[in-house]
N, C-alpha and C positions, 0 to 999 in steps of 0.2 A: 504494500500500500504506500510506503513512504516513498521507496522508488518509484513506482509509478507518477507519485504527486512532482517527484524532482524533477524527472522526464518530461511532463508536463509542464513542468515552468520555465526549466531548458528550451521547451520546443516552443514558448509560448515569448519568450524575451532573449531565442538564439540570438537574432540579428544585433539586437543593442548589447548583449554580453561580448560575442567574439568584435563587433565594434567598440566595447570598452578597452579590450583587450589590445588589440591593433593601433586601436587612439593613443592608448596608455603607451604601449610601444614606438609612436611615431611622436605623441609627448615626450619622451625621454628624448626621441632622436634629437628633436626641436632645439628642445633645452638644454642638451650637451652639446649641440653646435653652437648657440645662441652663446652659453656659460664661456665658451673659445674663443668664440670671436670678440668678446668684451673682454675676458679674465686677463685677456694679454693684446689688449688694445689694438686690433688689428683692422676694428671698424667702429663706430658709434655706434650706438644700442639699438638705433632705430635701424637704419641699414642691417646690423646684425642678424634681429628681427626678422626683415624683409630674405634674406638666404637662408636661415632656419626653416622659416615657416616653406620657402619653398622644399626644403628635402622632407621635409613633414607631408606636406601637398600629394607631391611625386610619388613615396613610400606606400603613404596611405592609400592613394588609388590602387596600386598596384597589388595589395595585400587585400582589402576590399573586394575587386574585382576579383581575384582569383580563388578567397577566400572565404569570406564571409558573405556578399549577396550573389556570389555565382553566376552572378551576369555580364557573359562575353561577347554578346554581339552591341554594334554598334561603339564600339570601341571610342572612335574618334569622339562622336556626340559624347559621348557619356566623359570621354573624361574632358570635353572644355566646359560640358556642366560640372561637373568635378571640380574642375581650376576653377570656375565663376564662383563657385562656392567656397572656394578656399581664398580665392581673392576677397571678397566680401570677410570673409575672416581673417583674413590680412589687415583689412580698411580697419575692422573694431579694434582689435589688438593695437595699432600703432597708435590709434586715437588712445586706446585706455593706457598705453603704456606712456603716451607724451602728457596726459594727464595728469599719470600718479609719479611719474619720474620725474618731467622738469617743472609741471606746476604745482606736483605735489611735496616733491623732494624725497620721494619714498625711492628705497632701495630697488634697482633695475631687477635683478633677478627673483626676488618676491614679487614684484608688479609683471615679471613674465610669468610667471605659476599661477596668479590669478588670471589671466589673460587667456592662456592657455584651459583652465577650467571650463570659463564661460564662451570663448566662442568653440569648442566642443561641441558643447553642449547643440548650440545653434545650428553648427553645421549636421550633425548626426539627424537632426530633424530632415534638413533641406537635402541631406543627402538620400537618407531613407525613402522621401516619400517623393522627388527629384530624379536626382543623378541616377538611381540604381532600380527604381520602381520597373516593379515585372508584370510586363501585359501579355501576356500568351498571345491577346488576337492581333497585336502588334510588332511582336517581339520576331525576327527574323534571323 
Protein backbone atom coordinates (compact mmCIF):
# COMPACT_ATOMS: atom_id res chain seq x y z
CA UNK A 1 0.00 0.00 0.00
CA UNK A 2 2.72 2.50 0.94
CA UNK A 3 4.55 1.69 -2.32
CA UNK A 4 1.81 1.95 -4.39
CA UNK A 5 0.99 5.48 -2.76
CA UNK A 6 4.92 6.60 -3.48
CA UNK A 7 4.54 5.22 -7.11
CA UNK A 8 1.76 7.34 -7.33
CA UNK A 9 3.15 10.48 -6.23
CA UNK A 10 6.23 9.66 -8.26
CA UNK A 11 4.05 9.21 -11.25
CA UNK A 12 1.94 12.17 -10.36
CA UNK A 13 4.99 15.18 -9.64
CA UNK A 14 7.68 12.87 -12.07
CA UNK A 15 8.03 15.84 -14.23
CA UNK A 16 8.69 18.71 -11.48
CA UNK A 17 10.85 16.11 -9.26
CA UNK A 18 13.46 14.89 -12.07
CA UNK A 19 13.14 18.98 -13.12
CA UNK A 20 14.03 19.60 -9.58
CA UNK A 21 16.69 17.41 -9.86
CA UNK A 22 18.27 18.63 -13.23
CA UNK A 23 17.49 22.44 -12.17
CA UNK A 24 19.37 21.63 -8.86
CA UNK A 25 22.16 20.24 -11.06
CA UNK A 26 22.35 23.19 -13.79
CA UNK A 27 21.96 25.57 -10.40
CA UNK A 28 25.11 24.33 -9.08
CA UNK A 29 26.52 24.42 -12.61
CA UNK A 30 25.36 28.23 -12.79
CA UNK A 31 26.72 29.12 -9.43
CA UNK A 32 30.05 27.46 -9.78
CA UNK A 33 30.70 29.38 -12.83
CA UNK A 34 29.20 32.48 -11.63
CA UNK A 35 31.27 31.97 -7.96
CA UNK A 36 34.61 31.80 -10.80
CA UNK A 37 34.15 34.38 -12.79
CA UNK A 38 33.73 36.80 -9.69
CA UNK A 39 35.86 35.00 -6.90
CA UNK A 40 38.83 35.95 -9.19
CA UNK A 41 37.68 38.95 -10.81
CA UNK A 42 37.61 37.97 -14.31
CA UNK A 43 34.30 39.80 -15.10
CA UNK A 44 31.65 41.81 -13.04
CA UNK A 45 28.90 40.20 -11.40
CA UNK A 46 26.52 41.05 -13.94
CA UNK A 47 28.31 39.96 -17.01
CA UNK A 48 29.33 36.83 -14.92
CA UNK A 49 25.77 36.24 -14.46
CA UNK A 50 24.93 36.70 -18.04
CA UNK A 51 27.77 33.32 -19.05
CA UNK A 52 26.58 31.38 -16.06
CA UNK A 53 23.17 31.58 -16.69
CA UNK A 54 23.96 30.65 -20.21
CA UNK A 55 25.68 27.17 -19.45
CA UNK A 56 22.60 26.71 -17.08
CA UNK A 57 20.37 27.53 -20.20
CA UNK A 58 22.22 25.19 -22.64
CA UNK A 59 22.77 22.07 -19.98
CA UNK A 60 19.34 22.26 -18.93
CA UNK A 61 17.67 21.90 -22.21
CA UNK A 62 19.67 19.22 -23.07
CA UNK A 63 19.20 17.14 -19.91
CA UNK A 64 15.32 18.17 -20.02
CA UNK A 65 14.97 17.09 -23.50
CA UNK A 66 16.46 13.93 -23.25
CA UNK A 67 15.59 13.23 -19.91
CA UNK A 68 12.86 14.23 -18.19
CA UNK A 69 9.96 15.40 -20.71
CA UNK A 70 11.17 13.11 -23.49
CA UNK A 71 10.21 15.30 -26.03
CA UNK A 72 12.46 15.08 -29.26
CA UNK A 73 10.95 16.31 -32.17
CA UNK A 74 10.81 19.69 -33.12
CA UNK A 75 14.14 20.40 -31.70
CA UNK A 76 14.92 23.66 -33.11
CA UNK A 77 11.36 25.25 -31.99
CA UNK A 78 11.51 23.93 -28.73
CA UNK A 79 14.78 24.92 -27.75
CA UNK A 80 14.40 28.81 -28.83
CA UNK A 81 11.36 28.43 -26.61
CA UNK A 82 13.65 27.05 -24.34
CA UNK A 83 16.35 30.03 -24.65
CA UNK A 84 13.13 32.60 -24.73
CA UNK A 85 12.49 31.33 -21.45
CA UNK A 86 15.68 31.30 -20.03
CA UNK A 87 16.32 34.75 -21.53
CA UNK A 88 13.29 36.10 -19.68
CA UNK A 89 15.05 34.43 -16.68
CA UNK A 90 18.19 36.15 -17.51
CA UNK A 91 16.12 39.65 -17.69
CA UNK A 92 14.61 38.81 -13.79
CA UNK A 93 17.84 37.62 -12.33
CA UNK A 94 20.11 40.79 -13.45
CA UNK A 95 17.39 43.01 -12.45
CA UNK A 96 17.14 41.24 -9.00
CA UNK A 97 20.78 40.98 -8.62
CA UNK A 98 21.53 44.88 -9.72
CA UNK A 99 18.92 45.58 -7.18
CA UNK A 100 20.20 43.71 -4.04
CA UNK A 101 23.96 44.15 -5.13
CA UNK A 102 24.46 47.62 -6.10
CA UNK A 103 21.25 49.27 -4.72
CA UNK A 104 21.02 47.07 -2.09
CA UNK A 105 24.77 46.40 -1.03
CA UNK A 106 23.96 42.86 -0.35
CA UNK A 107 26.54 40.26 -0.91
CA UNK A 108 26.74 39.13 -4.97
CA UNK A 109 26.65 35.42 -4.35
CA UNK A 110 23.71 35.40 -1.60
CA UNK A 111 21.69 37.65 -4.03
CA UNK A 112 22.76 34.85 -6.91
CA UNK A 113 21.12 31.92 -4.75
CA UNK A 114 18.13 33.96 -4.35
CA UNK A 115 17.90 34.61 -7.89
CA UNK A 116 18.52 31.45 -8.89
CA UNK A 117 15.50 30.16 -6.54
CA UNK A 118 12.93 32.36 -7.89
CA UNK A 119 13.35 32.41 -11.58
CA UNK A 120 13.38 28.51 -11.25
CA UNK A 121 10.63 28.46 -10.18
CA UNK A 122 9.04 30.80 -13.02
CA UNK A 123 10.75 29.19 -15.75
CA UNK A 124 9.65 25.34 -14.78
CA UNK A 125 6.13 26.62 -15.17
CA UNK A 126 6.65 28.36 -18.76
CA UNK A 127 8.71 25.57 -19.51
CA UNK A 128 6.37 22.61 -18.56
CA UNK A 129 3.24 23.96 -20.00
CA UNK A 130 5.56 25.95 -23.08
CA UNK A 131 8.72 24.75 -24.38
CA UNK A 132 8.00 20.91 -23.71
CA UNK A 133 4.15 20.58 -23.79
CA UNK A 134 3.12 17.14 -25.44
CA UNK A 135 0.27 17.20 -28.14
CA UNK A 136 0.01 13.78 -29.67
CA UNK A 137 -2.23 15.39 -32.52
CA UNK A 138 0.49 17.68 -33.15
CA UNK A 139 3.46 16.34 -32.13
CA UNK A 140 5.52 14.85 -35.37
Amino acid sequence: MLKENIVALYNKFRNLILYGLIGGFCAALDFGVYTLLCEFDIMPYLWANVISIHVGIFTSFILNRQINFKVKNKTAVRFLSFYTVGLLGLGISELMLYLMVTVGGMNELVCKLISIVVVALIQFVLNKYITFKHNPQHDA
